[in-house]
C-alpha positions in Angstrom: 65.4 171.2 141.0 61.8 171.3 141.0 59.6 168.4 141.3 58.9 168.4 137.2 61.9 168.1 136.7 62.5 164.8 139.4 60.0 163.4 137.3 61.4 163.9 133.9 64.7 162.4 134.8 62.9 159.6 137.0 60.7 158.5 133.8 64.0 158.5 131.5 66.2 156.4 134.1 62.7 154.3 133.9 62.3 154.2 130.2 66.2 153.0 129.5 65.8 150.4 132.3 62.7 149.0 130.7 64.6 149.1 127.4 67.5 147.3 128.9 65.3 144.7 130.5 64.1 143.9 127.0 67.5 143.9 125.0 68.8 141.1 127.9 65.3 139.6 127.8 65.5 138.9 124.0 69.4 137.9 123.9 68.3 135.8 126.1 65.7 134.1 124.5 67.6 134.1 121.3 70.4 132.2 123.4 68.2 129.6 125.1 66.7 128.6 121.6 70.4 127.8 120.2 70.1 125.5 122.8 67.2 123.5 121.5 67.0 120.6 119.8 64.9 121.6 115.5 66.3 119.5 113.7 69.8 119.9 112.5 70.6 123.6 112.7 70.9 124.4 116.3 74.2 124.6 117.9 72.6 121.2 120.3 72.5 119.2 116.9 75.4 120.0 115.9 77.5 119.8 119.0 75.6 116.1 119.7 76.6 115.0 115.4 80.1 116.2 116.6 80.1 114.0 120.1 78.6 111.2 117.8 81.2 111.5 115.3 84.2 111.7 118.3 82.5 108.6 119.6 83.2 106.5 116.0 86.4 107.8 115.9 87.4 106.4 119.2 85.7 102.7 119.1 87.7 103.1 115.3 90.8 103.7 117.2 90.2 101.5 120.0 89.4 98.0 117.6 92.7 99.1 115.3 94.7 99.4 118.7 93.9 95.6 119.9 96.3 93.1 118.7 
């Protein structure tokens, strides 16, 4: 192979790294901001109205249970 050719495939294994580093940096990113708080449509809200609403089911439970 001559060295034209080393090149060519060393800039495409390049290019579809660099692309790949992108894709994951963007999931990413789209990932970490399900994680933050906006108020009310992020998974955090709604897992924290769901632990909210476990917790008054429980102290519910718990006063009905006491004689």
């Amino acid at each position: 192979m001559t060295p034209n050719e080393w090149a060519a495939i060393a800039v495409a294994v390049g290019t579809l790294v660099g692309f790949l580093a992108v894709g994951v940096k963007f999931l990413v990113k789209s990932y970490l901001s399900e994680l933050k708080s906006n108020g009310g449509s992020s998974l955090k809200d709604s897992v924290y109205r769901l632990e909210r609403q476990v917790e008054e089911i429980y102290r519910i439970l718990i006063t009905r249970s006491k004689p």
